[in-house]
C-alpha positions as CSV (number, residue, x, y, z in Angstrom):
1,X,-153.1,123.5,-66.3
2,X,-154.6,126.9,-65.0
3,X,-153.5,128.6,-62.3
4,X,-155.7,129.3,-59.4
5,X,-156.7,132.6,-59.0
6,X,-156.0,132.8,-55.6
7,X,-152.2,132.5,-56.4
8,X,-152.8,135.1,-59.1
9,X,-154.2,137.4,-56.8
10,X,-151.4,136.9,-53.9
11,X,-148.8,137.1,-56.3
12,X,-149.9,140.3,-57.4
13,X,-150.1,141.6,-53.9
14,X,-146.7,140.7,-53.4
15,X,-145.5,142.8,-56.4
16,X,-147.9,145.6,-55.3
17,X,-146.0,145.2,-51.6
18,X,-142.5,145.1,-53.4
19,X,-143.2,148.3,-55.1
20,X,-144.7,150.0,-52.3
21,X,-141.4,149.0,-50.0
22,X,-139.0,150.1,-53.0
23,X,-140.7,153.4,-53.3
24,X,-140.5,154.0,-49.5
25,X,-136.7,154.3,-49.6
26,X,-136.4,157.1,-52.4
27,X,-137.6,160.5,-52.7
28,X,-136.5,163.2,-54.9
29,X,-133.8,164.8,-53.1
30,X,-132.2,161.7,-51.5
31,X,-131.8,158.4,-52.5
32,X,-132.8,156.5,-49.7
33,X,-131.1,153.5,-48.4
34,X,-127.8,154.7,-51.1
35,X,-126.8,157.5,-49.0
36,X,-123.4,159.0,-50.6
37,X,-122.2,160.5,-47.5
38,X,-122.3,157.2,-45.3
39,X,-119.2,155.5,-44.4
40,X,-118.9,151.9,-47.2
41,X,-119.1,149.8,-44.0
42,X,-122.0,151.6,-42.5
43,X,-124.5,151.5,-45.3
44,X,-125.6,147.8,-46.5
45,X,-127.5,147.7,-49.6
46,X,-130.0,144.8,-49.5
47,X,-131.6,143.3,-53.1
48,X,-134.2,141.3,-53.5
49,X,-134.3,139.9,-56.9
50,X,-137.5,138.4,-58.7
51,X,-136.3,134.8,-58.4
52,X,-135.9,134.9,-54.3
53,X,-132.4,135.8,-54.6
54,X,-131.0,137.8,-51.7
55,X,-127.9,139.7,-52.1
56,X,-126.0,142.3,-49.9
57,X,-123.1,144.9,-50.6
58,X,-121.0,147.8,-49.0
59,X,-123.3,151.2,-49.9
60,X,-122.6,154.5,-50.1
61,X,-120.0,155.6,-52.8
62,X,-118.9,151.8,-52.8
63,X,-122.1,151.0,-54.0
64,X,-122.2,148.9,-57.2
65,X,-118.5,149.2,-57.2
66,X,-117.7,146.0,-55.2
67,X,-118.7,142.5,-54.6
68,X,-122.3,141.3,-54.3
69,X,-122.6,138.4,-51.7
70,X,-125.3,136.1,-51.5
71,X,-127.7,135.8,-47.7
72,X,-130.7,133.2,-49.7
73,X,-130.1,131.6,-52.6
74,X,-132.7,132.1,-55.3
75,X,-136.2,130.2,-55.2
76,X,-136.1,129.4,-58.8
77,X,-133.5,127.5,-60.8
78,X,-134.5,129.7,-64.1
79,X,-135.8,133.4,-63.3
80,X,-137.4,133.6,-66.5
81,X,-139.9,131.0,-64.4
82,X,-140.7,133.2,-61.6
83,X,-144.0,135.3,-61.6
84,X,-142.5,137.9,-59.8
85,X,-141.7,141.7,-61.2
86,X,-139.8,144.5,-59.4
87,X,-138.9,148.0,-59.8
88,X,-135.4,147.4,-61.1
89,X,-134.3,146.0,-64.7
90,X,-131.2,144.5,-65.6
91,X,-130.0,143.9,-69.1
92,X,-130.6,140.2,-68.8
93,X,-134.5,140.7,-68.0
94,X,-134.4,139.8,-64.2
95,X,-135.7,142.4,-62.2
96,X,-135.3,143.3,-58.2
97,X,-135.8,145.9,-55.6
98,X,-133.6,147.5,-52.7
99,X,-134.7,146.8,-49.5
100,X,-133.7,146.6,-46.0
101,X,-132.6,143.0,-45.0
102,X,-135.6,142.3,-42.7
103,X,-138.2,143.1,-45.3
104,X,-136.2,141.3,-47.9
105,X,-136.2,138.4,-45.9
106,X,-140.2,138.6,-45.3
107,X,-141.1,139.2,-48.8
108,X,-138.8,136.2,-49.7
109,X,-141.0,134.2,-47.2
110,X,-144.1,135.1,-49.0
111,X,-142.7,134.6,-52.3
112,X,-141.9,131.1,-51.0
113,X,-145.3,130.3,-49.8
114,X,-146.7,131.3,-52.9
115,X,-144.4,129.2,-55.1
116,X,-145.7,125.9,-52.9
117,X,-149.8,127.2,-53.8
């Protein structure tokens, strides 16, 4: 069974968008939504992984160095079935992007609308 090309083409642009977004937060001198001097508390780090998964955690120097909680569960039982690819690689091949919460959770609605095409 093909898939339509429509659902090709709008889950490309949803890549495109999540790349765009990612790229937004960073530039060479700063990194973005990870800013060092911000208190842990003050600074939520938002990702959106490639299976719909939504995760938040303390930012600034805590970042990566404490717990990862869960805001949408993932959209896809296995990730390696989700058609989706973000800036970020971990080791295990799923990939995701840092955003802030309110466009993680309107990327996560498109993703979710192309998964029903």
């Amino acid at each position: 069974m093909s898939v339509p090309e429509d659902k090709i083409n709008y889950i490309k642009d949803i890549n495109e968008e999540v790349e765009r977004l990612h790229k937004a937060h960073y530039n060479k001198s700063v990194d973005g939504l990870i800013d060092k001097t911000d208190a842990p508390n003050s600074n939520t780090i938002y990702h959106l992984y490639s299976d719909g998964e939504v995760t938040y955690q303390k930012g600034s120097w805590a970042y990566l160095q404490r717990s990862e909680f869960t805001s949408s569960y993932p959209l896809y039982n296995d990730y390696r079935d989700s058609p989706f690819v973000f800036p970020k690689s971990m080791s295990n091949g799923i990939t995701y992007a840092i955003l802030t919460n309110k466009e993680c959770r309107m990327i996560r609605e498109k993703m979710e609308k192309a998964k029903s095409m």
